[in-house]
Backbone atoms as SQL, in Angstrom:
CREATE TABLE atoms (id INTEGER PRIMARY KEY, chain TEXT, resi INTEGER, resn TEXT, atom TEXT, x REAL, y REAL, z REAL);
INSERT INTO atoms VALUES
  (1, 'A', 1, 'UNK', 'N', -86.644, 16.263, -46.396),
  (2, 'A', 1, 'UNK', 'CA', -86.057, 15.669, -45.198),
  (3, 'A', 1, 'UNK', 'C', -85.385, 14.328, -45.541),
  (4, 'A', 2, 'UNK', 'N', -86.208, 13.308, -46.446),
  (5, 'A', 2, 'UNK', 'CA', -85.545, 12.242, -46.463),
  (6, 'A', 2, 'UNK', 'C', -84.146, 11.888, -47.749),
  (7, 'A', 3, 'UNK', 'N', -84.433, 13.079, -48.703),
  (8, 'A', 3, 'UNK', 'CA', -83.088, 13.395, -49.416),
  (9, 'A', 3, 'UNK', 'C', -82.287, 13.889, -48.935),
  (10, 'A', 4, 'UNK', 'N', -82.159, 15.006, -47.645),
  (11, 'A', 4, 'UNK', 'CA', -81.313, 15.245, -47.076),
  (12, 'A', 4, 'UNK', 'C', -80.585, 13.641, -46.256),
  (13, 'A', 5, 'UNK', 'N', -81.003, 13.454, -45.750),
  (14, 'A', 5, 'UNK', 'CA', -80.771, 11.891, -45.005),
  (15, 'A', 5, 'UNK', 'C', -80.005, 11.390, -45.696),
  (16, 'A', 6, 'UNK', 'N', -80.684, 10.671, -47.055),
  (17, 'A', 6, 'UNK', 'CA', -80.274, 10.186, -47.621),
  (18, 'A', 6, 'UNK', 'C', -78.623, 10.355, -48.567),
  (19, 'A', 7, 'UNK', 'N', -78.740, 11.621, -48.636),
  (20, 'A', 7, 'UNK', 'CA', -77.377, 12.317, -49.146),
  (21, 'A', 7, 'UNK', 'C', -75.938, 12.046, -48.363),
  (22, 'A', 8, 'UNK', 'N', -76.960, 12.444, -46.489),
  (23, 'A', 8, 'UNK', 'CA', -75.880, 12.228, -45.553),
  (24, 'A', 8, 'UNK', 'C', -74.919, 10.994, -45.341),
  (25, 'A', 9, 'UNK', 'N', -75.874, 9.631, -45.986),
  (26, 'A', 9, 'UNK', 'CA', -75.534, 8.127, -45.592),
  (27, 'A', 9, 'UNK', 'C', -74.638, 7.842, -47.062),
  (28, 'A', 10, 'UNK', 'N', -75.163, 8.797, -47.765),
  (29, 'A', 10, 'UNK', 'CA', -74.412, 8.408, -48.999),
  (30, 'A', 10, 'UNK', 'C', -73.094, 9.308, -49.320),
  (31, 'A', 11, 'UNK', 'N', -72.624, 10.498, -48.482),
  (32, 'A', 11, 'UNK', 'CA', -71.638, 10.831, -48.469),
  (33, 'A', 11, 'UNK', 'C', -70.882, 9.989, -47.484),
  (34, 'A', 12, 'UNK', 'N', -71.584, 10.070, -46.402),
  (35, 'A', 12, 'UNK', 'CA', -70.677, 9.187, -45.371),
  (36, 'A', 12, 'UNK', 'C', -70.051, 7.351, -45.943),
  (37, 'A', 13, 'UNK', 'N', -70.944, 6.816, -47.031),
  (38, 'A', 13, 'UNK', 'CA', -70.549, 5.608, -47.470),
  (39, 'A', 13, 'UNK', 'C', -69.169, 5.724, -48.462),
  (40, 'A', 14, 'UNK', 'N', -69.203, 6.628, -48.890),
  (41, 'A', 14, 'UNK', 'CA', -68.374, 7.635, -49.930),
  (42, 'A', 14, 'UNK', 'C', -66.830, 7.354, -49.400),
  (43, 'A', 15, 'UNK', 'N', -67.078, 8.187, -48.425),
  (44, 'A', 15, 'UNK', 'CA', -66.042, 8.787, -47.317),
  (45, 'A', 15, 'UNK', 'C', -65.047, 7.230, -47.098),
  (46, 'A', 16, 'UNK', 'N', -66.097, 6.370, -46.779),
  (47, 'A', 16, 'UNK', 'CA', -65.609, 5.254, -45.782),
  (48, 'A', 16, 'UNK', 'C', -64.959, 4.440, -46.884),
  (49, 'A', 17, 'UNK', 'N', -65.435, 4.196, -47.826),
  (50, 'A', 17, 'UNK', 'CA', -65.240, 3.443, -49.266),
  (51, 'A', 17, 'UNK', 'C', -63.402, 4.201, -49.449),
  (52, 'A', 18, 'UNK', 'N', -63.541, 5.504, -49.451),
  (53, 'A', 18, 'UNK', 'CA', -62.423, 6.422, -49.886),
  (54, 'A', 18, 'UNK', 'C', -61.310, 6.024, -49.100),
  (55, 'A', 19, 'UNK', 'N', -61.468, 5.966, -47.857),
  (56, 'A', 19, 'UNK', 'CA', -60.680, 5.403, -46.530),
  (57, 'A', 19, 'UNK', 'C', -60.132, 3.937, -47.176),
  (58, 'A', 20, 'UNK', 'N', -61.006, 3.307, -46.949),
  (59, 'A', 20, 'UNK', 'CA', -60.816, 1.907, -46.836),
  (60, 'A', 20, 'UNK', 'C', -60.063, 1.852, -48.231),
  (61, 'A', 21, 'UNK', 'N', -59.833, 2.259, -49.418),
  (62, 'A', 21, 'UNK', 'CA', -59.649, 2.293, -50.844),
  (63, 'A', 21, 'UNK', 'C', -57.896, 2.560, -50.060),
  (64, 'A', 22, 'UNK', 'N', -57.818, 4.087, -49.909),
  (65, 'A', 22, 'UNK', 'CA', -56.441, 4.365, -49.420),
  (66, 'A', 22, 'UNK', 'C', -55.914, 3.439, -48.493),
  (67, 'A', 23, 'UNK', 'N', -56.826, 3.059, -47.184),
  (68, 'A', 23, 'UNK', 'CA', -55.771, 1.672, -46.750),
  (69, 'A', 23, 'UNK', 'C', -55.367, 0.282, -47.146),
  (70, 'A', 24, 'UNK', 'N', -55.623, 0.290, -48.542),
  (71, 'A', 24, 'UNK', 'CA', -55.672, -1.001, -49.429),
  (72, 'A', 24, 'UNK', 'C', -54.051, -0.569, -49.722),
  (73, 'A', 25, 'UNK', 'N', -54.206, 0.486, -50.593),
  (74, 'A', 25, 'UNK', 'CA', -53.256, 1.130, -51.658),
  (75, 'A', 25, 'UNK', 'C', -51.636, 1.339, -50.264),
  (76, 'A', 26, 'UNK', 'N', -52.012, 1.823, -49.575),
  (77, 'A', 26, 'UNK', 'CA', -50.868, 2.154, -48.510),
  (78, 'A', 26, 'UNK', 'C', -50.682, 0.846, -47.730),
  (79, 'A', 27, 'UNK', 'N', -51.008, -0.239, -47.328),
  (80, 'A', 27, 'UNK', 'CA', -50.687, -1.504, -46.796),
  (81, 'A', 27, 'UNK', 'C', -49.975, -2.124, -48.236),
  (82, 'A', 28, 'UNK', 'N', -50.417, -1.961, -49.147),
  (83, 'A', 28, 'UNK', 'CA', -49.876, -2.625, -50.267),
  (84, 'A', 28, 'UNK', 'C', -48.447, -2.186, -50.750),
  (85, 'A', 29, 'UNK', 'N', -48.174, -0.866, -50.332),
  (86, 'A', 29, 'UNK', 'CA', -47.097, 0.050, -50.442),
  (87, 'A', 29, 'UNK', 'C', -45.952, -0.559, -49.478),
  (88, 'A', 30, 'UNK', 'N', -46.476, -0.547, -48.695),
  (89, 'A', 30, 'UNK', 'CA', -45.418, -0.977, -46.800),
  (90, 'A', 30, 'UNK', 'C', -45.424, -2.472, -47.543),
  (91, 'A', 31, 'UNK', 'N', -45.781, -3.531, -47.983),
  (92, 'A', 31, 'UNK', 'CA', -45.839, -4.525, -48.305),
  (93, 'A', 31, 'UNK', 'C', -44.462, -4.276, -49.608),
  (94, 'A', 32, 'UNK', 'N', -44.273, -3.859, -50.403),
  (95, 'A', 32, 'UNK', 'CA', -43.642, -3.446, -51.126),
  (96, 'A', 32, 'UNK', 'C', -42.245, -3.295, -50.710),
  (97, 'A', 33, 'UNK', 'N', -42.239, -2.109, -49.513),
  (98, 'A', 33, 'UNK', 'CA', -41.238, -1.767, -49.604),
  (99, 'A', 33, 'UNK', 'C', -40.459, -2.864, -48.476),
  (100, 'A', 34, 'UNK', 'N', -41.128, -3.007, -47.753),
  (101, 'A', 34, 'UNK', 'CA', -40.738, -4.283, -46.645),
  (102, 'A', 34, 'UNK', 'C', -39.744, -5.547, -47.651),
  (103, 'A', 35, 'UNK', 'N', -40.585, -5.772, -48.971),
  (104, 'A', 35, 'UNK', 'CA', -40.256, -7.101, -50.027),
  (105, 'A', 35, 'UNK', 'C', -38.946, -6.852, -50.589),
  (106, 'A', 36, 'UNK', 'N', -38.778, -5.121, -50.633),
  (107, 'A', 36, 'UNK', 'CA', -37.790, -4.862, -51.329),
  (108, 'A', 36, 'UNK', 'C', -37.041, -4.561, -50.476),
  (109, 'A', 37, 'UNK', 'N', -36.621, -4.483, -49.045),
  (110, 'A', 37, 'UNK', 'CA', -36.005, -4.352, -48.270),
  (111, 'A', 37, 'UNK', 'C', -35.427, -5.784, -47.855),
  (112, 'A', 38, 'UNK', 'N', -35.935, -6.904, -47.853),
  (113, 'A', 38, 'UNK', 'CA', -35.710, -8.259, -47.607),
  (114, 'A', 38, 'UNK', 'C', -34.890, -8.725, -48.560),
  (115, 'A', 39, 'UNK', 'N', -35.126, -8.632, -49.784),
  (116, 'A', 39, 'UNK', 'CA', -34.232, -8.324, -51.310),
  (117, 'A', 39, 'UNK', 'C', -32.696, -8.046, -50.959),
  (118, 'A', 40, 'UNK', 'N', -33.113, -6.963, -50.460),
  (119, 'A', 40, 'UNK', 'CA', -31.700, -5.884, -50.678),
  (120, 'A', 40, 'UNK', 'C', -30.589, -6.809, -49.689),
  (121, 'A', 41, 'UNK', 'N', -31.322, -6.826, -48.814),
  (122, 'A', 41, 'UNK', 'CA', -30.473, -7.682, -47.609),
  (123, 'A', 41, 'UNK', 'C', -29.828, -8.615, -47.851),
  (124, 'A', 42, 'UNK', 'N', -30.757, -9.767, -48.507),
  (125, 'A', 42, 'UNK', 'CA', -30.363, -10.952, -48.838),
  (126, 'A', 42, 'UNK', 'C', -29.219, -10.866, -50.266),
  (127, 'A', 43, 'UNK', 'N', -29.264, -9.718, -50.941),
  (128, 'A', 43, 'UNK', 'CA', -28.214, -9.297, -52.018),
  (129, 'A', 43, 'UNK', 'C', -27.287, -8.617, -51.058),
  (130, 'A', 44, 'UNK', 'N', -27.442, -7.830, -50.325),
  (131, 'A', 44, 'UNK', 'CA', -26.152, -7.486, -49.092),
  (132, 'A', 44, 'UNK', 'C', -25.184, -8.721, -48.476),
  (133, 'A', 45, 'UNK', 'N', -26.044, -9.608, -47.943),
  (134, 'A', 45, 'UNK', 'CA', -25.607, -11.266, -47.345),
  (135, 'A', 45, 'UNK', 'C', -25.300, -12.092, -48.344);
């Protein structure tokens, strides 16, 4: 019973870690392309 439990909190920490990992990587992306869009402009102007 309490390895089952325990499995559950530790997939679910997993999960959330995995999430939070990808919204690092994808805010950092939009950050990117936003920088290189400001770039371009200011080489357009």
């Amino acid at each position: 019973m309490r390895s089952a439990v325990s499995r559950i909190l530790v997939d679910h920490a997993r999960r959330r870690h995995r999430a939070k990992r990808a919204g690092q990587a994808s805010r950092c992306l939009w950050t990117r392309v936003w920088w290189w869009r400001l770039r371009n402009q200011t080489a357009i102007c």
